[in-house]
N, C-alpha and C positions, 0 to 999 in steps of 0.2 A: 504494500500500500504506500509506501515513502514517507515521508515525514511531511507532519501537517503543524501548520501553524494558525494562530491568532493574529489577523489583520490589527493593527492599530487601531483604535479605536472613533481617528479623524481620518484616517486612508478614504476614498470613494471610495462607495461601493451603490450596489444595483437596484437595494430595494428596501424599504424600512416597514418593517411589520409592526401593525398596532393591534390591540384586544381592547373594543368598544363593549367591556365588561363589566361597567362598575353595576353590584348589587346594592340593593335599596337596603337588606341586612347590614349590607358596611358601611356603608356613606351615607344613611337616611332620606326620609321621602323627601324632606326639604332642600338637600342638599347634590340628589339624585341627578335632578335635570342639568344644574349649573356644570356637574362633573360630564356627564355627557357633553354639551356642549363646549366643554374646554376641551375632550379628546377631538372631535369633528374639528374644532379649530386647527388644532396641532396638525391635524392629517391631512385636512385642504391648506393648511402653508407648506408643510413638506413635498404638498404632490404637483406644486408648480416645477418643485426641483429634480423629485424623481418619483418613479412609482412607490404607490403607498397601498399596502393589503393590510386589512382591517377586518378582523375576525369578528362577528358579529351573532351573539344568539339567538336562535329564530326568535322571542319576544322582542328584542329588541330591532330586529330590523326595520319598522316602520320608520321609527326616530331614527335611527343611523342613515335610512334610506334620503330620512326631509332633509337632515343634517349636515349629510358628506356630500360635498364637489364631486361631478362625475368624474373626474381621475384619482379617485380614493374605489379602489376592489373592495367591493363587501364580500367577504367571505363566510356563508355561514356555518359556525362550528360552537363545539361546547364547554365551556369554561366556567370555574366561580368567580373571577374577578380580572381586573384588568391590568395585572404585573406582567406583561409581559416579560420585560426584560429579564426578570428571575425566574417564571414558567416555560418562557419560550427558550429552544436551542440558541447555544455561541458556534455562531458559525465559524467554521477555520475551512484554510484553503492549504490543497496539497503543493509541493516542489510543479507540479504541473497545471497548476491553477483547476486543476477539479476541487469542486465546494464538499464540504463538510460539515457534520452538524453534532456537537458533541448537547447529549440529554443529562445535565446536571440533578436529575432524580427529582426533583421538586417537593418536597414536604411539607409545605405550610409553613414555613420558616418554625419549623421544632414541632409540629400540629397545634400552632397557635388558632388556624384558624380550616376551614373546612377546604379540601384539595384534592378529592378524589376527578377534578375533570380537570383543574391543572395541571395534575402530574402529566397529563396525557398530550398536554398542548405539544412539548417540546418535537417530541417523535413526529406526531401531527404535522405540526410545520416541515418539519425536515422533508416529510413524505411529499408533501405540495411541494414544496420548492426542488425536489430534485436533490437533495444533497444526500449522501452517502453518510 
């Protein structure tokens, strides 16, 4: 397989994945909508610059549908919340530039909190995206 690395974390790269997950159990009914509308923010300024995939749970997709810029992918899939960065794969790339997707096990940071559909994000992604 060769040896695989960890891109920089400012390096370009091709695609920036988001999870339009926040639940009304974590962030409250009050505070629910304003949290949605600040991911759709994030995702329509990103997506002028590159593609942006946005996992989306079938509840939620009508909001994400009014919310997200047609260059924001909805993608619908299942999740408890919206960490990606710690539910989703770190991608690394081999000596030959094939993508890689390494699954940091995901736990609920200790089973602080409920994770049985995050743990599954990371694979998830990798599978979509193509990476090994």
């Amino acid at each position: 397989m060769g040896k695989w690395f960890m891109p920089d974390e400012a390096d370009a790269h091709t695609r920036t994945w988001m999870a339009f997950g926040a639940s009304e159990e974590i962030w409250g009914a009050e505070l629910l909508p304003r949290v949605q509308e600040d991911l759709a923010r994030i995702a329509n300024a990103i997506a002028r610059f590159e593609p942006v995939s946005m996992l989306v749970r079938a509840e939620d997709w009508e909001i994400a549908e009014e919310l997200c810029d047609e260059g924001v992918e909805l993608i619908e899939a299942e999740m408890d919340d919206l960490w990606i960065r710690d539910t989703g794969p770190c991608f690394v790339l081999n000596g030959d530039g094939r993508l890689g997707a390494v699954d940091l096990n995901f736990n609920g940071w200790g089973q602080k909190q409920d994770y049985d559909r995050d743990a599954l994000v990371a694979s998830w992604v990798a599978r979509r995206s193509g990476a090994k």
